[in-house]
N, C-alpha and C positions, 0 to 999 in steps of 0.2 A: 556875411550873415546880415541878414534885412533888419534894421533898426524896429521893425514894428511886429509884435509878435500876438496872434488868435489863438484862444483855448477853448472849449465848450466841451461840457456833457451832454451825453444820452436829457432826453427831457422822457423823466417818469409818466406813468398814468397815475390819475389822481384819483385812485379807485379804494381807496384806502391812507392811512398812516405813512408817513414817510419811515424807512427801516435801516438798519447799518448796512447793508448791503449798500445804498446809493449814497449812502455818509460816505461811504470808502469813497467812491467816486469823485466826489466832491470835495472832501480833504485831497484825492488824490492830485487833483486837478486845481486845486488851490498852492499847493506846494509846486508845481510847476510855473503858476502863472506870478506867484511871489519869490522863487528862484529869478525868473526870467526878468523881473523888474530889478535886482537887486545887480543885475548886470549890468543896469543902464537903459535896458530898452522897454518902450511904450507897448502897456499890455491892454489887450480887451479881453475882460473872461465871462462868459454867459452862460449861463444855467435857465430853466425853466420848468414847463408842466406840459405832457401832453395831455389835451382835454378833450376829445374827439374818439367815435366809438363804441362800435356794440357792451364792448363790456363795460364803459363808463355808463353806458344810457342802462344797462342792467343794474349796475348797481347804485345811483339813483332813483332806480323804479322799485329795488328794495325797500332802498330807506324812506319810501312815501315823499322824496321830495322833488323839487321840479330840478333839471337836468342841469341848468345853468348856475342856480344857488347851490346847489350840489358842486359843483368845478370852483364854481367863486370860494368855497369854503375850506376845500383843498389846497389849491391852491396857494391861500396862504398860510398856512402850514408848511407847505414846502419854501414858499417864502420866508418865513421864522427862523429857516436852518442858515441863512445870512447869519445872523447874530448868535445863535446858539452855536455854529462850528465857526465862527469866528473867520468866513470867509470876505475874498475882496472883491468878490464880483462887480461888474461894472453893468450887466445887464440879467431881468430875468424875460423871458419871452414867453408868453402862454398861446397855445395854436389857437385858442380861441379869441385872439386880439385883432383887431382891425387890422393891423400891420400884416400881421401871420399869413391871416384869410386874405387879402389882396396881393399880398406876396406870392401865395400858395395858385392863386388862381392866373398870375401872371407867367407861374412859371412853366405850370398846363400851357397857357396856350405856346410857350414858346414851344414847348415839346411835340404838341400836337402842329404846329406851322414846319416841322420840321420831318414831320411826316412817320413820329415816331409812335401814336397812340391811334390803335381801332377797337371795334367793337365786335367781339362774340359770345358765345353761348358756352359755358362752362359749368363740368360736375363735378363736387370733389367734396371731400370730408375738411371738415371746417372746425379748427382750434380758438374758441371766442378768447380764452386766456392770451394766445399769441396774435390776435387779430389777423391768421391769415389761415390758407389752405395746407395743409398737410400729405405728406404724399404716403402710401402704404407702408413703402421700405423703411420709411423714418418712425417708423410706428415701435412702442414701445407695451407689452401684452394688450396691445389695440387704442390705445391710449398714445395721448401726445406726451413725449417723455419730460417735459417740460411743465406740464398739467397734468399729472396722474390722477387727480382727483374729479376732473373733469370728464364729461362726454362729447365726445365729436358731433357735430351737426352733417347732416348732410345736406349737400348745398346746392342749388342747382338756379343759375341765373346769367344773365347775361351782361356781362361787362366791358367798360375798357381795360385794354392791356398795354403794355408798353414793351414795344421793340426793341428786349434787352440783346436781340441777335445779332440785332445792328451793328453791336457795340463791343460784341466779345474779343475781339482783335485787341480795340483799344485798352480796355479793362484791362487784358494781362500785358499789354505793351507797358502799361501803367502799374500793374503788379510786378512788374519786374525792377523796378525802381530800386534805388536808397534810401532808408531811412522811410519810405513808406508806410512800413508796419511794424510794430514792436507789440512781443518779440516774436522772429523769425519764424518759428513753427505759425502761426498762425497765418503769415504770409502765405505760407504752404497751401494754408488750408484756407484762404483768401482763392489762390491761385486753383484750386478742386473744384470750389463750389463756382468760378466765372467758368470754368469748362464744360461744368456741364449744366448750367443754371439754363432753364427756359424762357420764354416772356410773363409778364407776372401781371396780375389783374391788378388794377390802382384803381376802382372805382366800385358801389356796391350801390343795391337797387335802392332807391329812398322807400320803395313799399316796404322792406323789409326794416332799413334803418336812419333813419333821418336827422338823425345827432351826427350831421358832417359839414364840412366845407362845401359849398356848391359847385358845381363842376359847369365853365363858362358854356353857353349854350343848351344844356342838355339838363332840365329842372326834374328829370326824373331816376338821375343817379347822383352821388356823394362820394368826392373823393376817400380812396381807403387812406383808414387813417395812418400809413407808415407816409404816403407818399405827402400830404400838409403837413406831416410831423419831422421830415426831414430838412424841408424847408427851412426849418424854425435857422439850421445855421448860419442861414445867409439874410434872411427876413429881419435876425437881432441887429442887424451891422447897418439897415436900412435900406436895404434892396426891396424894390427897384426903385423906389420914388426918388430916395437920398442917398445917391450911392458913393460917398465921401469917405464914411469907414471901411465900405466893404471893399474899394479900390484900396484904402490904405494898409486893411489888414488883411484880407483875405488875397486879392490878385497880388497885391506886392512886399505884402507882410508873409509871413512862417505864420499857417494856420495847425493846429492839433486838434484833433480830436479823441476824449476820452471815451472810451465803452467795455462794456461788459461785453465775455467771452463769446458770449450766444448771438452776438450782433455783425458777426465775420460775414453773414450775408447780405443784410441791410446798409452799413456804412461802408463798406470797400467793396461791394459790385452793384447793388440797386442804385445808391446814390450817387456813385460815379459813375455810371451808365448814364443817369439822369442828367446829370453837370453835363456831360457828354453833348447830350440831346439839344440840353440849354444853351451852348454855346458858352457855359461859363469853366471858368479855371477849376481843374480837381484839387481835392483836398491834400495837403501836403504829407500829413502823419495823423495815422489813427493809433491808439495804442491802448490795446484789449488788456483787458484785469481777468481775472478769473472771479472763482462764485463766493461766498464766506457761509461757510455750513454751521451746522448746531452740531449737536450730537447726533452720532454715528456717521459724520459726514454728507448728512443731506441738508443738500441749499436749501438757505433759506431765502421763502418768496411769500408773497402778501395770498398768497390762493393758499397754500399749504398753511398756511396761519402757525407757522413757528418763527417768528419774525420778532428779532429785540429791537426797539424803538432808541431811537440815539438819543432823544431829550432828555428819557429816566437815568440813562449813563452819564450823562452832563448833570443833571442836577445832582447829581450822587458824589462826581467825581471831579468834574470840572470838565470845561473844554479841551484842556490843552493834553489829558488825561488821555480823551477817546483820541484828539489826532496823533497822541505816541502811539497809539496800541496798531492804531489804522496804518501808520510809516511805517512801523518795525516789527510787530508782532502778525501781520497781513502781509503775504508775498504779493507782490508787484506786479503778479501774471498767473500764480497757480492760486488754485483752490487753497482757501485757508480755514480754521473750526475758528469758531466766537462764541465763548461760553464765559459767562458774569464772574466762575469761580477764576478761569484761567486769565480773565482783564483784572480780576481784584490779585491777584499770585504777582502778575508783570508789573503791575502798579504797583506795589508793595516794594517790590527787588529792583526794580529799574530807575523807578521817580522816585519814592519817597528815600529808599534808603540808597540809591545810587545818587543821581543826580542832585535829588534835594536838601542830599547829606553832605556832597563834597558842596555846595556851595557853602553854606552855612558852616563847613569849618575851613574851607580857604580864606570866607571873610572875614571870621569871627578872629585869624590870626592876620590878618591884611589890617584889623581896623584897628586892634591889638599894640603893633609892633612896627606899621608905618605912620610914619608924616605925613605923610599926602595919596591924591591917589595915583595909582601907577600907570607911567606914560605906558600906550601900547601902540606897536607894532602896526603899520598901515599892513599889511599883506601876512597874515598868518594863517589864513586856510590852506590846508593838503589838496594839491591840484585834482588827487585820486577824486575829492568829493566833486569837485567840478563834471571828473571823468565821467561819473554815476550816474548825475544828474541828469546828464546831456543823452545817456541811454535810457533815461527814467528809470534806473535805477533808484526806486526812495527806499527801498526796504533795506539795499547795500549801502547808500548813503546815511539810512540813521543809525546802522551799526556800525558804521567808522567812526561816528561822534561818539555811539556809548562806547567804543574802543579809546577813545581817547579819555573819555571819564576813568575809564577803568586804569591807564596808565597815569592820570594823575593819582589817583587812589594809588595805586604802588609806590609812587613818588613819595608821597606823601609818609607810607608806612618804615619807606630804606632808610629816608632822609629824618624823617621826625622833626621836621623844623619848628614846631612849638617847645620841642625839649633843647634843638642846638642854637636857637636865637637868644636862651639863658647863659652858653656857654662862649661862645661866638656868634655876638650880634649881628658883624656885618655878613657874615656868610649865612647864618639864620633869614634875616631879610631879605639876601640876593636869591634867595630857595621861596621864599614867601611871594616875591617879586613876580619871579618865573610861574609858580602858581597861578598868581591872577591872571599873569598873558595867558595861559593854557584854555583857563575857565572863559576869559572873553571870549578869545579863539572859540570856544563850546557854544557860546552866545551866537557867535554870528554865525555859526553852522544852523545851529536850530532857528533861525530866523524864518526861514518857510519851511518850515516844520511845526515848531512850538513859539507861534509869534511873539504868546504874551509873555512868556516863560521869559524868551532870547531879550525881551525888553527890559525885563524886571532884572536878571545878570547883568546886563549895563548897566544899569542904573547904580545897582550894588557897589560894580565895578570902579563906576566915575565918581561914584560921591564915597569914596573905602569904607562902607558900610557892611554890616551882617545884617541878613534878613531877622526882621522882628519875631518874623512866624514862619515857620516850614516852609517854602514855597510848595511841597508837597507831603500832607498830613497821612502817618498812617495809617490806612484802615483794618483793624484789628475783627 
């Protein structure tokens, strides 16, 4: 295993509020890259904005304002979510940055020096929501099933394309891999859409849309925006100018990539077609999440405007609140509901009166009826959670720890050690004892899970203290 490990997200459009749906991602993605450090190994994890785009330049020309204060304004908003979800990112990338754009335009030429990009004339119905062309068959009652509430353009122009045919051998010789894709099924369906995927337009006319990257030679078309927005993975790390990280994490490090369901066509066959093209190393593991819906199970998306905002859930509840709900109450790959009544239900049952309750009476009997605080055990994690982790499993990984809550809680109700520590002291405290190893043990699970939480249980731990106040209050 390569001492140096790459994470990165999907980068959003900045067309709107940042929404729980890409919190998940981000928690998700945060929990892996502070797993991965806690191993021992040097992490890079990068997040951004994609700023580029018909539907960003629409909805700028809404709000009456000019296109770039518009991106700058968003932008940091999604920047904000650093400190509000309590992430460790080391980089955020915006396509619209000097780096992105010279990145993006070096990477054209190398594809186009390679014989892989020409130009033709093309008609087709046009999804502004997904920024690209839609085909009939994918049609859902005439509508992009993706955008229901949208109309299709019809499109008729002439573009570059990129010679994804070149490639398609490669692509599934590289779909066929290990550890690849997680999970499995989606490999599958990785493996459908490179069989029969055609060459795909990567440029659009500037008379129509001129909120893009410039495309080297050619000042009268603008890269589309997936092909500069794919970029951003390798653009973060300093490619091409400084290419120090991108050798260290990308070519000889373990890179991941996190994404949404819907991205099975853009991150494991356009982009690795492209890597392809460019002569650069494919991505090692992408691994696809599913959607988080409202009521009656429809996804929620910023076009559909049912969308709950992570920051009104953190100031309400806390941070460490929304990343339980996101680890254990969000499956890890299938579609999940997020409703305020059913995060206030879980937070209620799980944190305040699971978690927040055994802490506060493990220690209130630890501070009680020891002397000092209790030495703990170098090695007490169950290998299982290691197991989990390493499949990205975070959903089975945070219900091993509240399994463990739940058998100190048992422990706790067989044994009664605040009643037998009055009767038989030393056997009362070696029950007390054991306790506290259980609950650290609880500590260093949730450490990339519930950072601040896993800190604050030390703390308690090492100085045999009881929390003053709940660590989780509840809401009534």
């Amino acid at each position: 295993m390569s001492k140096n490990f790459y994470i990165t997200t999907t980068i959003p459009y900045v067309n709107s509020d940042p929404h729980i749906g890409f919190a998940f991602e981000l928690v998700q993605s945060d929990v892996f890259a502070r797993y991965q450090r806690l191993l021992g190994r040097e992490v890079f994890f990068s997040t951004g904005t994609d700023e580029y785009g018909q539907k960003i330049w629409e909805a700028s020309q809404k709000e009456g304002k000019n296109v770039q204060d518009y991106v700058d304004h968003y932008a940091q908003i999604f920047l904000d979510l650093k400190n509000i979800l309590n992430l460790s990112t080391d980089n955020f990338i915006r396509t619209t940055s000097r780096e992105n754009i010279l990145a993006s335009q070096e990477f054209w030429r190398l594809c186009d020096k390679k014989g892989d990009i020409y130009k033709k004339k093309y008609k087709g119905l046009y999804c502004v929501g997904c920024e690209k062309f839609i085909t009939e068959k994918d049609l859902t009652n005439n509508r992009c099933p993706l955008h229901p509430n949208k109309d299709l353009d019809i499109v008729e122009e002439e573009n570059y394309f990129f010679k994804l045919s070149n490639y398609r051998k490669q692509i599934l010789d590289y779909l066929s891999g290990d550890r690849v894709i997680f999970p499995e099924w989606r490999r599958k369906e990785a493996i459908e859409v490179a069989q029969n995927m055609e060459d795909f337009s990567i440029s659009r006319s500037k008379s129509r849309l001129s909120w893009g990257i410039a495309i080297p030679g050619d000042d009268t078309q603008v890269m589309y925006v997936w092909f500069g927005a794919l970029v951003n993975y390798i653009s973060t790390l300093g490619w091409p100018s400084n290419t120090g990280n991108f050798e260290k994490f990308w070519s000889q490090g373990e890179n991941v990539q996190t994404a949404g369901k819907d991205m099975v066509k853009f991150q494991s066959v356009m982009w690795q077609g492209m890597l392809m093209s460019a002569g650069l190393p494919q991505t090692d593991t992408v691994v696809y999440h599913g959607f988080i819906t409202g009521d009656g199970g429809v996804k929620m998306s910023k076009s559909l405007g049912n969308v709950i905002n992570p920051s009104e859930i953190v100031a309400e509840y806390g941070t460490d609140a929304l990343r339980y709900f996101l680890s254990r109450e969000i499956s890890s790959f299938e579609d999940s509901p997020f409703t305020k009544e059913g995060f206030k239900e879980a937070y209620n049952a799980n944190l305040a009166n699971g978690l927040g309750n055994l802490v506060s009476r493990v220690m209130k009997m630890a501070e009680t009826n020891l002397s000092a605080p209790v030495e703990i055990p170098e090695k007490t994690i169950p290998q299982e959670y290691f197991d989990l982790l390493e499949k990205f499993e975070i959903q089975k990984a945070t219900d091993l720890i509240w399994q463990k809550i739940a058998e100190a809680d048992r422990y706790i109700q067989e044994t009664a050690p605040f009643k037998l520590v009055k009767i038989d002291k030393e056997k009362g405290v070696e029950i007390i004892k054991d306790l506290v190893i259980r609950l650290y043990t609880i500590a260093r699970m949730l450490n990339p899970i519930l950072p601040a939480t896993s800190v604050k249980i030390k703390e308690l731990v090492k100085t045999n203290k009881s929390p003053v106040q709940p660590l989780f209050a509840r809401k009534d």
